[in-house]
PDBQT receptor file of N, H, CA, C and O in Angstrom, charges set to zero:
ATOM      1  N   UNK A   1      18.057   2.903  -4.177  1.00  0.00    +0.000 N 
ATOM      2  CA  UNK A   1      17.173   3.022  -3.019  1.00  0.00    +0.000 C 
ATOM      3  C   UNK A   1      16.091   4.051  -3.337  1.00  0.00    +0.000 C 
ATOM      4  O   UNK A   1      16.278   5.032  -4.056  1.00  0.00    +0.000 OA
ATOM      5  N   UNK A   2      15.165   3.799  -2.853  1.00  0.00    +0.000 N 
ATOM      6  H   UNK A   2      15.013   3.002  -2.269  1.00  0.00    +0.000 HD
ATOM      7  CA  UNK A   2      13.735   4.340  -2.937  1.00  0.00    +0.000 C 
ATOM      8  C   UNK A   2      13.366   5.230  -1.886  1.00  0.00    +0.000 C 
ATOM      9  O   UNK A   2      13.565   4.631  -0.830  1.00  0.00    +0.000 OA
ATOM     10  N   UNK A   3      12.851   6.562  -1.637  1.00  0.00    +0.000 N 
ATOM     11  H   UNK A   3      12.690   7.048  -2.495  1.00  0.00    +0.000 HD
ATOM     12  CA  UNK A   3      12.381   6.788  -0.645  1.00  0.00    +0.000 C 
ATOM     13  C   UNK A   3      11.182   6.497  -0.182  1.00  0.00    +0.000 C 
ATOM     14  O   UNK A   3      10.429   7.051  -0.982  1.00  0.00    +0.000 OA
ATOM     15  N   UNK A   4      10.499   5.938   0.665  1.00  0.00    +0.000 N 
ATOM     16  H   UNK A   4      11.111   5.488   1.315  1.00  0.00    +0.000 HD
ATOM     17  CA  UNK A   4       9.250   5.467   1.388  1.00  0.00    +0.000 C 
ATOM     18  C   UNK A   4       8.805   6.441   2.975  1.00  0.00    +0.000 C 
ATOM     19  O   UNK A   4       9.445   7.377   3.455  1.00  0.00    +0.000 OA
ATOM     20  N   UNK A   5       7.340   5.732   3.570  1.00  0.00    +0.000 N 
ATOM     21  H   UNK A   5       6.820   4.971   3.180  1.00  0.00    +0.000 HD
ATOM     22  CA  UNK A   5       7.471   6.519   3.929  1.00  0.00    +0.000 C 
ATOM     23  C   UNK A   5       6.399   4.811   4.592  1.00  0.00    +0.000 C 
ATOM     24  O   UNK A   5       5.752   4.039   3.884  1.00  0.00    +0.000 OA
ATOM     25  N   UNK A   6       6.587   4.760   5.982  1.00  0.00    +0.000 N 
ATOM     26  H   UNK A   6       7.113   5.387   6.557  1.00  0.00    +0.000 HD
ATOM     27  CA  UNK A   6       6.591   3.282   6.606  1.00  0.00    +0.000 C 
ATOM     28  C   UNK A   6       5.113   3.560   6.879  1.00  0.00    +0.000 C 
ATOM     29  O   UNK A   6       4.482   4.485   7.391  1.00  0.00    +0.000 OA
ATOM     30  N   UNK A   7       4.863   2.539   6.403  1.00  0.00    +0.000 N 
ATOM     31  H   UNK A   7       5.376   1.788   5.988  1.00  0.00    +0.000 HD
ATOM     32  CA  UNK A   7       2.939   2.233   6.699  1.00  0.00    +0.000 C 
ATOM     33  C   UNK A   7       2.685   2.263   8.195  1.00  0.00    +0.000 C 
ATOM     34  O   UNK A   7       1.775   2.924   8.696  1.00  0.00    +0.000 OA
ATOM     35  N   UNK A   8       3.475   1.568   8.831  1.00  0.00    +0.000 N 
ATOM     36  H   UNK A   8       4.214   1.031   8.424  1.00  0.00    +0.000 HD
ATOM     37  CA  UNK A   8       2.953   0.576  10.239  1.00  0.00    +0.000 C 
ATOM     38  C   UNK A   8       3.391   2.404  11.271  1.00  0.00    +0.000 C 
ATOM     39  O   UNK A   8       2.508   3.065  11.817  1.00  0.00    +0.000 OA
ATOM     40  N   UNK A   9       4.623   2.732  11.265  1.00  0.00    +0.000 N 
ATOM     41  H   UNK A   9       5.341   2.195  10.822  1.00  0.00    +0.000 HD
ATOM     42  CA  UNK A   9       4.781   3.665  12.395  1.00  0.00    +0.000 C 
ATOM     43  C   UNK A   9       4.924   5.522  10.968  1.00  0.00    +0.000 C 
ATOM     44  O   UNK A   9       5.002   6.650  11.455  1.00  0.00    +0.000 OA
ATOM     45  N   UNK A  10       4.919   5.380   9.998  1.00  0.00    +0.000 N 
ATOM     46  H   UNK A  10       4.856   4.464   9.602  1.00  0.00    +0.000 HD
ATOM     47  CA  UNK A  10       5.117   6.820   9.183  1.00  0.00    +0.000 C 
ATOM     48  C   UNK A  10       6.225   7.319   9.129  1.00  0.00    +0.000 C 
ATOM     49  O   UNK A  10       6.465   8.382   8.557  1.00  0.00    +0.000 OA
ATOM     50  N   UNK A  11       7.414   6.312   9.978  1.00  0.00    +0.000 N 
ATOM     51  H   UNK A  11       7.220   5.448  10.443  1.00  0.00    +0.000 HD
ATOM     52  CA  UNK A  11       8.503   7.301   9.879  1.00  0.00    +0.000 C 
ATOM     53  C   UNK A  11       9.165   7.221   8.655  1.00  0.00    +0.000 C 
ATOM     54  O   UNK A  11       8.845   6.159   8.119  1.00  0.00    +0.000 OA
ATOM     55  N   UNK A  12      10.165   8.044   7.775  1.00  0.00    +0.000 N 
ATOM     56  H   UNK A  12      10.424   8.906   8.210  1.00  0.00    +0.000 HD
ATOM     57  CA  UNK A  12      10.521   8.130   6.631  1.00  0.00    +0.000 C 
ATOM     58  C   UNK A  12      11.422   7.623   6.453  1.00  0.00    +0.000 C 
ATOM     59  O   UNK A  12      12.445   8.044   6.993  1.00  0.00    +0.000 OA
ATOM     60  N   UNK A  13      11.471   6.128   5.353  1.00  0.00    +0.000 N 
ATOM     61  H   UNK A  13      10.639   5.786   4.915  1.00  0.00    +0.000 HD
ATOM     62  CA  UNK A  13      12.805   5.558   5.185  1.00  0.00    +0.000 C 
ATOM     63  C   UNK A  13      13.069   5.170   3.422  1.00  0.00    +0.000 C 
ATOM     64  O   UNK A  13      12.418   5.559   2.453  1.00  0.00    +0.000 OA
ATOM     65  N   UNK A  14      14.504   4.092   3.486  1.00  0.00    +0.000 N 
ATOM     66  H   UNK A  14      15.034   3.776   4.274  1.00  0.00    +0.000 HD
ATOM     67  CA  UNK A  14      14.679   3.828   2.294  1.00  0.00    +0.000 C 
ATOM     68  C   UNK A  14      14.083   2.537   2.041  1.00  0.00    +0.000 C 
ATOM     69  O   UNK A  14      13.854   1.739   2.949  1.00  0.00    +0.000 OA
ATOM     70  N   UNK A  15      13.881   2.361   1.073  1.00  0.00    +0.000 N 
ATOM     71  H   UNK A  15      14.067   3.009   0.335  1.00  0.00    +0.000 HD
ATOM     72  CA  UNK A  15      13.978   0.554   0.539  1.00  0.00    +0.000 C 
ATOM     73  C   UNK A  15      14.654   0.343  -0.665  1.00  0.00    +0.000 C 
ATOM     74  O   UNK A  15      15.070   1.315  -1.295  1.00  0.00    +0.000 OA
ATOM     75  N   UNK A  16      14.851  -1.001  -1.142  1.00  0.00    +0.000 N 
ATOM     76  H   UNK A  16      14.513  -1.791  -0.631  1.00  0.00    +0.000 HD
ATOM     77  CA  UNK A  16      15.511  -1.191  -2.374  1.00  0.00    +0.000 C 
ATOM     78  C   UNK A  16      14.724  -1.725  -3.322  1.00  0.00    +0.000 C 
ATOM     79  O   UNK A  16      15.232  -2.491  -4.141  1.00  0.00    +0.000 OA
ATOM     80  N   UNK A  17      13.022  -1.341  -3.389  1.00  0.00    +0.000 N 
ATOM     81  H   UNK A  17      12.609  -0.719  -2.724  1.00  0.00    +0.000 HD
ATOM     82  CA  UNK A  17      12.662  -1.076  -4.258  1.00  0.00    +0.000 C 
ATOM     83  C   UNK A  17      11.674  -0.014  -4.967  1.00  0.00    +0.000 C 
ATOM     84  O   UNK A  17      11.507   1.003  -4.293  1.00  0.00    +0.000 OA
ATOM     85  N   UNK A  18      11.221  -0.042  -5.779  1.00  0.00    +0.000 N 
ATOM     86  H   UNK A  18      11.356  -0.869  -6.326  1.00  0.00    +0.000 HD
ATOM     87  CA  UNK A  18       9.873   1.300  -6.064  1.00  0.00    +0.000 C 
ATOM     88  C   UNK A  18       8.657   0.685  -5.717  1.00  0.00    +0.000 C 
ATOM     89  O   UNK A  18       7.981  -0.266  -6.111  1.00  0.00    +0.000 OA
ATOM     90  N   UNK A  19       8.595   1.759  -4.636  1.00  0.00    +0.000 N 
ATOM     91  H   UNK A  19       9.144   2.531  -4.316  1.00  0.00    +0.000 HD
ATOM     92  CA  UNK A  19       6.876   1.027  -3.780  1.00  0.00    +0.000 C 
ATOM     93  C   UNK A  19       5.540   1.434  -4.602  1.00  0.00    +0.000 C 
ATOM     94  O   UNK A  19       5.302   2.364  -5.372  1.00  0.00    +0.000 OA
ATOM     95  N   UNK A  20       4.642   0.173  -4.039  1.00  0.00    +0.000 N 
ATOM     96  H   UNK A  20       4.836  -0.583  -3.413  1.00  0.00    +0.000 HD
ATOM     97  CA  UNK A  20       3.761   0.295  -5.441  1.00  0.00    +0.000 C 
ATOM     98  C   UNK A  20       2.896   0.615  -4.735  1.00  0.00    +0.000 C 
ATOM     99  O   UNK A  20       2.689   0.107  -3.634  1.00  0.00    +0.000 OA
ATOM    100  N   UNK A  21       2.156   1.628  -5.310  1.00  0.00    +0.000 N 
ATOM    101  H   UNK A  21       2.324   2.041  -6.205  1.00  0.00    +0.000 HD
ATOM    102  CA  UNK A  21       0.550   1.766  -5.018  1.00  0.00    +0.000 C 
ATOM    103  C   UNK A  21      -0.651   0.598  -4.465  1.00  0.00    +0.000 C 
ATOM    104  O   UNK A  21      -1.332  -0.196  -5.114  1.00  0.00    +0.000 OA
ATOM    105  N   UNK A  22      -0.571   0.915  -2.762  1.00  0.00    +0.000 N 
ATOM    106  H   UNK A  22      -0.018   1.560  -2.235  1.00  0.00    +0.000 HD
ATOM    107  CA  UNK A  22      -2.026  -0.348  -2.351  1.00  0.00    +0.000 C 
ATOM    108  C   UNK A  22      -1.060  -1.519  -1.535  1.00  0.00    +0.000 C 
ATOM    109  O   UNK A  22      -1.538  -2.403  -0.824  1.00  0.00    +0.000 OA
ATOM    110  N   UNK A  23       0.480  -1.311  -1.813  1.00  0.00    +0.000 N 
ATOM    111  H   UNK A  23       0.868  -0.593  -2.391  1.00  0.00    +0.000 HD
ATOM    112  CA  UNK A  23       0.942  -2.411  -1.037  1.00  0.00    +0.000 C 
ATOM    113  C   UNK A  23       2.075  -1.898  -0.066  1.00  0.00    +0.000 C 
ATOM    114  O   UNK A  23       3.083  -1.289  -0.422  1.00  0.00    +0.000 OA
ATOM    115  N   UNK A  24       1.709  -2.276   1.319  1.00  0.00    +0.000 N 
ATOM    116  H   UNK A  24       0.889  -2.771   1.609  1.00  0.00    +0.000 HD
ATOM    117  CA  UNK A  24       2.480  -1.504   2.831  1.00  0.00    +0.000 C 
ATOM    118  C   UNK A  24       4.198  -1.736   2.630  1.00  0.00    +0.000 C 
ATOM    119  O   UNK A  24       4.826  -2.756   2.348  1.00  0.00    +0.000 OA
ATOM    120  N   UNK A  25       4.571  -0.597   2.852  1.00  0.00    +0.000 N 
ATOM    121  H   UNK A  25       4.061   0.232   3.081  1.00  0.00    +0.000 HD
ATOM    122  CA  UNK A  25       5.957  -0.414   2.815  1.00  0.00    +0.000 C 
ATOM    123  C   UNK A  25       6.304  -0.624   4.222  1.00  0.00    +0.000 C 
ATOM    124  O   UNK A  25       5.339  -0.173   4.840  1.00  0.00    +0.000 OA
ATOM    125  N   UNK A  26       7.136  -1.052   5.030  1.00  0.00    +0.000 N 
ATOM    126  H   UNK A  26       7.920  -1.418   4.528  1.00  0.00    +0.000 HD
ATOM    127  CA  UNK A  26       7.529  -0.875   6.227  1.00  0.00    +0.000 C 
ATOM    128  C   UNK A  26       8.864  -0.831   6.661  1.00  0.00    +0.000 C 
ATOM    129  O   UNK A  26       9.488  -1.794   6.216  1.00  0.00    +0.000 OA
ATOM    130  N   UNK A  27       9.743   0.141   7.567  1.00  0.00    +0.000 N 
ATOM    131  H   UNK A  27       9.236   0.924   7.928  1.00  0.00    +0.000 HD
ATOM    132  CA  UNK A  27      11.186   0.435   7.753  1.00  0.00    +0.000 C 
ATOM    133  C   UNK A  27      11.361  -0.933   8.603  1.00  0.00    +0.000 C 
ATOM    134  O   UNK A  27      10.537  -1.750   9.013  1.00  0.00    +0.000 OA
ATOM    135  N   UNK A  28      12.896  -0.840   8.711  1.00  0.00    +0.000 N 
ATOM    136  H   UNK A  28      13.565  -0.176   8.378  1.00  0.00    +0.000 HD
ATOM    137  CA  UNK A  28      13.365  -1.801   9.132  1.00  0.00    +0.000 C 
ATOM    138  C   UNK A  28      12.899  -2.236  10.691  1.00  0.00    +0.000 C 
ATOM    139  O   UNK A  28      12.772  -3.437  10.928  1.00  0.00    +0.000 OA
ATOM    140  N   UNK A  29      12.728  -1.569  11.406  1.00  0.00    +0.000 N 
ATOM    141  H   UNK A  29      12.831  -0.593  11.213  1.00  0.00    +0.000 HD
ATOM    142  CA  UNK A  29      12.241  -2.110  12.271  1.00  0.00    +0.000 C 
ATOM    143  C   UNK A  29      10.698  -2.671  12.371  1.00  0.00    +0.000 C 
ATOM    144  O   UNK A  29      10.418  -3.624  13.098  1.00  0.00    +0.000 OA
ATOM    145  N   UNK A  30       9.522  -1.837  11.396  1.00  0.00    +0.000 N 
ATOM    146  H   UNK A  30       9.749  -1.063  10.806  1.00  0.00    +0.000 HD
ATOM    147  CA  UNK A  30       8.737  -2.620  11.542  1.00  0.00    +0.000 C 
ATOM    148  C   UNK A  30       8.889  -3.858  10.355  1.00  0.00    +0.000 C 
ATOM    149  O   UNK A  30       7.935  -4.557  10.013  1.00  0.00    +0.000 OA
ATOM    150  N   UNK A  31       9.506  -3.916  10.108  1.00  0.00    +0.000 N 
ATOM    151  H   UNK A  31      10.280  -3.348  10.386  1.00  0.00    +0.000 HD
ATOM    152  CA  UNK A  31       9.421  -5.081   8.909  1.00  0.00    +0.000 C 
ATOM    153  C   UNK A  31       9.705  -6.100   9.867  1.00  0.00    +0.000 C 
ATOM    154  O   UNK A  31       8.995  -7.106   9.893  1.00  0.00    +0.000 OA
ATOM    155  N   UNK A  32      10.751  -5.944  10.733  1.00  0.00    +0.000 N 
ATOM    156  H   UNK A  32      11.327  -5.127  10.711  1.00  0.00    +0.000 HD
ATOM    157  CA  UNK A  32      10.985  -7.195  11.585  1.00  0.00    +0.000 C 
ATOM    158  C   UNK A  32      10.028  -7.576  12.179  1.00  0.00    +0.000 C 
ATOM    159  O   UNK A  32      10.051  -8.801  12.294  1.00  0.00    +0.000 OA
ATOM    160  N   UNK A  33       8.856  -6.940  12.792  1.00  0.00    +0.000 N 
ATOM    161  H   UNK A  33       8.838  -5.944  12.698  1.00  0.00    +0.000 HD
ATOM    162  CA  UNK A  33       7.719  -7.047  13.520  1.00  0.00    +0.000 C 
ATOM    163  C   UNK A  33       6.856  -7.865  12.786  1.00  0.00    +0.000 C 
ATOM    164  O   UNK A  33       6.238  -8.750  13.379  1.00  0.00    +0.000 OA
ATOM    165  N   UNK A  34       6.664  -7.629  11.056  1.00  0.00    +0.000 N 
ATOM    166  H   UNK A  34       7.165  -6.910  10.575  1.00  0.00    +0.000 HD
ATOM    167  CA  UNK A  34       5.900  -8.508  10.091  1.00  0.00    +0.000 C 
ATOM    168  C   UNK A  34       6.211  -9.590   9.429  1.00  0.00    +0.000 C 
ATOM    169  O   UNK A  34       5.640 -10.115   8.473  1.00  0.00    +0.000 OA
ATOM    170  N   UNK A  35       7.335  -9.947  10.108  1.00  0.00    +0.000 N 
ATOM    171  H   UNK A  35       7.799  -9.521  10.885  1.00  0.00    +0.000 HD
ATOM    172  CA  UNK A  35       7.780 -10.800   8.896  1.00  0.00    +0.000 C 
ATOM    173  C   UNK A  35       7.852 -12.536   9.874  1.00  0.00    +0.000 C 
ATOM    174  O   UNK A  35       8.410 -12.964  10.885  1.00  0.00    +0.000 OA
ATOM    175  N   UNK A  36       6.992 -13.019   8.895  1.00  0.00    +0.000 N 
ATOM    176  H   UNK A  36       6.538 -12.671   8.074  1.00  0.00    +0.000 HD
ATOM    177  CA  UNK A  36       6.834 -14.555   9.916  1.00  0.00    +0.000 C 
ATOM    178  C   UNK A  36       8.257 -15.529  10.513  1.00  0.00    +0.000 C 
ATOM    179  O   UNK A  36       9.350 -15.783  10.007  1.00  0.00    +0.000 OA
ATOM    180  N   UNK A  37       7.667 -15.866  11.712  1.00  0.00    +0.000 N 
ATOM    181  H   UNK A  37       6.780 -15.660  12.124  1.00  0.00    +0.000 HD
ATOM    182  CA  UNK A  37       9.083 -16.470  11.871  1.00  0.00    +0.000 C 
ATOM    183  C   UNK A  37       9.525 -17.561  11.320  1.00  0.00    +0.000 C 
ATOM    184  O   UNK A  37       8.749 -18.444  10.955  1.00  0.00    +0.000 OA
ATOM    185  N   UNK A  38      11.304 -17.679  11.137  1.00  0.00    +0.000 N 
ATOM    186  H   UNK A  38      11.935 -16.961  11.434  1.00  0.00    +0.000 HD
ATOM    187  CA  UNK A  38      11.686 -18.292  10.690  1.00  0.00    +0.000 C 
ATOM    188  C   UNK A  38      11.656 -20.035  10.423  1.00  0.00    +0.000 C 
ATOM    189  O   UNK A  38      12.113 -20.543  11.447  1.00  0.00    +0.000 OA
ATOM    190  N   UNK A  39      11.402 -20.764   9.742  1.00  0.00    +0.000 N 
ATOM    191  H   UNK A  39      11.031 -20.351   8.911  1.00  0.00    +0.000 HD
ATOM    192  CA  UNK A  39      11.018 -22.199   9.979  1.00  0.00    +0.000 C 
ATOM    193  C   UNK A  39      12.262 -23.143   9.252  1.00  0.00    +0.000 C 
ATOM    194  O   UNK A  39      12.575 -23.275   8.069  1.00  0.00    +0.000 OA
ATOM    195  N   UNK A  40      12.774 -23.684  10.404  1.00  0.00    +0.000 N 
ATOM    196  H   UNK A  40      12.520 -23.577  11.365  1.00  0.00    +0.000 HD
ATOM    197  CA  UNK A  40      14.471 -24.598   9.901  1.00  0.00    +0.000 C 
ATOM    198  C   UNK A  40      14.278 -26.061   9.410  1.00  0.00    +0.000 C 
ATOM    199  O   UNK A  40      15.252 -26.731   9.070  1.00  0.00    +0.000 OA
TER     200      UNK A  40
């Protein structure tokens, strides 16, 4: 785990990977907010 630091709200979290320079990290809750919905 990586420490990050969440684009969308700043609060400080983990991820499971090494965040790259130029591309938005976001904690778990905003990730749920970005992530398109599901299509079955």
């Amino acid at each position: 785990m990586h420490p990050a630091k969440c684009s969308d709200c700043g609060k400080d979290c983990e991820v499971p990977f090494k965040p790259t320079e130029g591309r938005p990290v976001y904690c778990r809750d905003c990730f749920q907010k970005h992530r398109p919905p599901r299509k079955f």
